[in-house]
N, C-alpha and C positions, 0 to 999 in steps of 0.2 A: 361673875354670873353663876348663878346656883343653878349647875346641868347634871342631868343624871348622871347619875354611876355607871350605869351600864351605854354612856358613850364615851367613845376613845378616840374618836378623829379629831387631829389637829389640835389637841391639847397640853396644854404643859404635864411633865413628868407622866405621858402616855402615850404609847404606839399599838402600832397595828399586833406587831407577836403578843402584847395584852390582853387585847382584842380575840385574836384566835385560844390564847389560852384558855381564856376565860369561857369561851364556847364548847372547850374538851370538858371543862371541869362540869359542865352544866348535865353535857353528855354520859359521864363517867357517873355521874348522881341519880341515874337512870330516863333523862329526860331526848330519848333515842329518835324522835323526827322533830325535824327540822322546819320551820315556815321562813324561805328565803323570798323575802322584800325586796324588788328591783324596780327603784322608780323608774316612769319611763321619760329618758330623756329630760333629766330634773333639772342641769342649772339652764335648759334651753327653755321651762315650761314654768319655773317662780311667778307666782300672779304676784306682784310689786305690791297692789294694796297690802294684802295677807301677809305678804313680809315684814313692812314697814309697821303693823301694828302689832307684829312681835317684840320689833326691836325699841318698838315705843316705850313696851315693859319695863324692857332693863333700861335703857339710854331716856335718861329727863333731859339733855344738854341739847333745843332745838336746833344749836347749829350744828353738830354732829350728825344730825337727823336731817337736815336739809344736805348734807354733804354726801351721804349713804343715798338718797333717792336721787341728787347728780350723777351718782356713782352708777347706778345700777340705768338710768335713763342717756346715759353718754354716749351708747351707740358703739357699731362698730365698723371698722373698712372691711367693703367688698370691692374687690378691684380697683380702686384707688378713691372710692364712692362710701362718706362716711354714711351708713342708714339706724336711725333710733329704735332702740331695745325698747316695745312695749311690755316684754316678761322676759321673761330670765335673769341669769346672775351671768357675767364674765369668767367663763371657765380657765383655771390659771391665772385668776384674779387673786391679788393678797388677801380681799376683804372678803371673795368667795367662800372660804371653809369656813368662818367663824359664822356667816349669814345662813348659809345650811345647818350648824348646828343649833341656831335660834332657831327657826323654822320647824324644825324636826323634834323642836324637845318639846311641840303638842302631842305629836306620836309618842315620845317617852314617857311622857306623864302617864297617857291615856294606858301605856303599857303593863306601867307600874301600878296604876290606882285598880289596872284589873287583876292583878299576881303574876306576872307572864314573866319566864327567865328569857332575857333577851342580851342581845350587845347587837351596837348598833356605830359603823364608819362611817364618817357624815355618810352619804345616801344610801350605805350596802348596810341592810337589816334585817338578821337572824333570828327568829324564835321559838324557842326551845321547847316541845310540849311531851308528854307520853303516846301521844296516839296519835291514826293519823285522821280519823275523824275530829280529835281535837284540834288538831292542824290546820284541818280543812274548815272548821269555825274559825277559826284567827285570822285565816285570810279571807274568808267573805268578809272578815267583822271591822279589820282594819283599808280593804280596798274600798269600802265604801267610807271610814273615816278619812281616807286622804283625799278619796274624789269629793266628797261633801263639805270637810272641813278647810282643808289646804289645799283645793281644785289639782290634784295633782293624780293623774294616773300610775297605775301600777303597768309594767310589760309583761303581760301575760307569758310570750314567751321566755322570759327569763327568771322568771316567780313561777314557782313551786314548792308542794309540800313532798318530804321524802325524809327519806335516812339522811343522815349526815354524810358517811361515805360515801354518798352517789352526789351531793353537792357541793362548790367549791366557796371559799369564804376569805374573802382578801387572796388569793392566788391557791391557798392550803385547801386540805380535805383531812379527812379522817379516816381511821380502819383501825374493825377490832382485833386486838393479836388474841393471844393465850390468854384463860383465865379471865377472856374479858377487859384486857386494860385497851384504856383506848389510846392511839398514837397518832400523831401529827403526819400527814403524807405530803407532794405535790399534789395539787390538782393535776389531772391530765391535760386541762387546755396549758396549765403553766407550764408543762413538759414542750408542749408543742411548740408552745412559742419560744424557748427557748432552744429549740433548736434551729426555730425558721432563721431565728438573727446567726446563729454559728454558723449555717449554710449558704446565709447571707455574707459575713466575713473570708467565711474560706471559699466561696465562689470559684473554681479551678475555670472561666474564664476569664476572671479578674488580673488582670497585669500587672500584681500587685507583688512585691519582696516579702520572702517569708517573715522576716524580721518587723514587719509591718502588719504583721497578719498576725502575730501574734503579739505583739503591743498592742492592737483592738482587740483580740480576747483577751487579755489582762484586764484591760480597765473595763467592759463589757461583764465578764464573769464574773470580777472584784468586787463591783458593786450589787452583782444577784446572788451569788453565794453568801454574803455580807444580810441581804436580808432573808434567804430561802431555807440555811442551815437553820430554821425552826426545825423543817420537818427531821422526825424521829427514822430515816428512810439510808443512811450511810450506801445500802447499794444503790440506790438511783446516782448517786454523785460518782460514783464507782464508774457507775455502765455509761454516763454519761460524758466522763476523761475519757474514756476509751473509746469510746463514738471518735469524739472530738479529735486526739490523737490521728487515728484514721482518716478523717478529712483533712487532714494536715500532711499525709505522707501523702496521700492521692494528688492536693497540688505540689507536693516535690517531684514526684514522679512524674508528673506530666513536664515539669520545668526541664526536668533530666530526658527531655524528649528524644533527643540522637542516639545510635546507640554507642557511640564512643564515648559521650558526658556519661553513659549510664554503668560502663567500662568502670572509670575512675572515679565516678562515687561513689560506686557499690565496692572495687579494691577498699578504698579511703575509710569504712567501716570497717573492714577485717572480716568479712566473710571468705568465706572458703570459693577456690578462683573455680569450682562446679559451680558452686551455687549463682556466683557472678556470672559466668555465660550463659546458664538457664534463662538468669532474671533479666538479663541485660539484655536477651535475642523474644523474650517475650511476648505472646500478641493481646495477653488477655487484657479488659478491660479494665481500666484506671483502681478502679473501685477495690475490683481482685486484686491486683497489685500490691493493694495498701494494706492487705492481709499476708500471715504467712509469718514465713522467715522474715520478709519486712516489718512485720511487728517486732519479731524480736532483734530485730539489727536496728529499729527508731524505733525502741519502748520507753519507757519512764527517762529514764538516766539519759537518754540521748537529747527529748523533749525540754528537761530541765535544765540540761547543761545551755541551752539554744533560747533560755529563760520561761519558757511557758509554765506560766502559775498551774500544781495542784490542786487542781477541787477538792478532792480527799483530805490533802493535809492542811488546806487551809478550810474542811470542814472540821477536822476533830482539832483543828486550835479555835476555832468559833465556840463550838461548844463547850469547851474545858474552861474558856475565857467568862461563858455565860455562868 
């Protein structure tokens, strides 16, 4: 199927860090706002005709085509009650992304036949202008092509015209350093949420064995550091271990509750037997606790011998690797 270029969802020999690249490089060529396109609520809002005589295009084979309009008309269970989908697509359906990118490469074309730098993941789509009045035409010009052409709304709240560093794009954002280069950051909501889940796992009152608490951030952080080491930002993963670290001695310390247990596991590191009846007869709260001479008595070397994966170092082998 002949789709543009400038889309990268769900394609062979293409990912999403293509996608953001390609979006710096646009930026770097001096094309510095941004028009971010957030359909609203798009595999719940697909008008079925309008779909189907996309896929008509490409697909001559009508039993294929009667099997895609089964697909999409199948229905789904509400509490044990199957009810039929007169629109939308099956979100986390296999045949979902390929249907959105049929769908959307009327918006592609119409984007290209007017000159516009864009990239575009099935439904998250970026376009790259000088100005922000020219911004501001692209999105009058295309919310009216989706509501008109492909009945599909734009969310006002989540569509905007702006800079590139004030908007996020697949999880990433942008910021200019020196001389102008521009570099790949977190978004701040992907900050956020990545924290809510680690505060979620270390939960101090979770009943939970440390040795288990750090077997879900392995495989948890494994696979987001796996795709996040795009950004060009080495101390966010820094200040981030070290966040992390700290919620991890907070629920030791709470486990070391008695102050006899806190006697012998604080001797058990080799701190100095001051330091151990200070910390051991302690009132301050948890949090404090997990700062201090505690950092240095459970810092790196302690963490790792205890097996908890480096973000740091298993950022700068991602990168060396890419």
């Amino acid at each position: 199927m002949n789709f543009s270029e400038a889309s990268y969802g769900f394609r062979p020999g293409r990912k999403a860090h293509d996608a953001v690249k390609k979006a710096r490089q646009y930026v770097e060529e001096g094309y510095e706002w941004a028009v971010d396109l957030d359909i609203e609520k798009y595999f719940d809002r697909v008008n079925h005709d309008i779909l189907m005589a996309r896929v008509a295009r490409k697909v001559a084979d009508k039993r294929v085509l009667t099997l895609i309009r089964r697909y999409l008309r199948a229905g789904v269970m509400v509490n044990g009650v199957v009810m039929e989908t007169a629109e939308g697509t099956p979100q986390g359906g296999p045949l979902s992304p390929l249907l959105a990118n049929i769908l959307l490469d009327d918006l592609d074309k119409e984007l290209e036949k007017r000159g516009h730098k864009f990239v575009r993941y099935a439904d998250d789509c970026n376009i790259y202008v000088k100005s922000k009045r020219a911004g501001e035409r692209v999105m009058e010009n295309h919310r009216n092509f989706l509501q008109e052409r492909l009945k599909l709304k734009i969310n006002e709240q989540k569509s905007a015209v702006d800079r590139p560093w004030k908007l996020k794009f697949l999880g990433f954002s942008m910021y200019k350093h020196k001389a102008g280069v521009i570099l790949i950051r977190l978004a701040p909501q992907t900050i956020d949420r990545v924290k809510t889940k680690i505060r979620e796992i270390t939960a101090r009152n979770k009943p939970v064995s440390m040795a288990e608490r750090i077997e879900r951030l392995n495989a948890y952080l494994g696979g987001w550091i796996g795709y996040f080491a795009l950004a060009d930002t080495p101390s966010i993963f820094k200040n981030l271990e070290s966040w992390t670290r700290r919620r991890l001695r907070m629920c030791l310390w709470k486990q070391w509750k008695r102050v006899r247990t806190r006697y012998r596991e604080l001797r058990a590191l080799g701190l100095p037997e001051w330091v151990v009846h200070e910390f051991a007869n302690a009132r301050k709260g948890l949090w404090r606790m997990a700062h201090g001479p505690m950092n240095r008595a459970l810092g790196n070397t302690y963490w790792q011998s205890q097996g908890l994966m480096s973000l740091t170092e298993r950022y700068s082998y991602l990168r060396q690797a890419w």
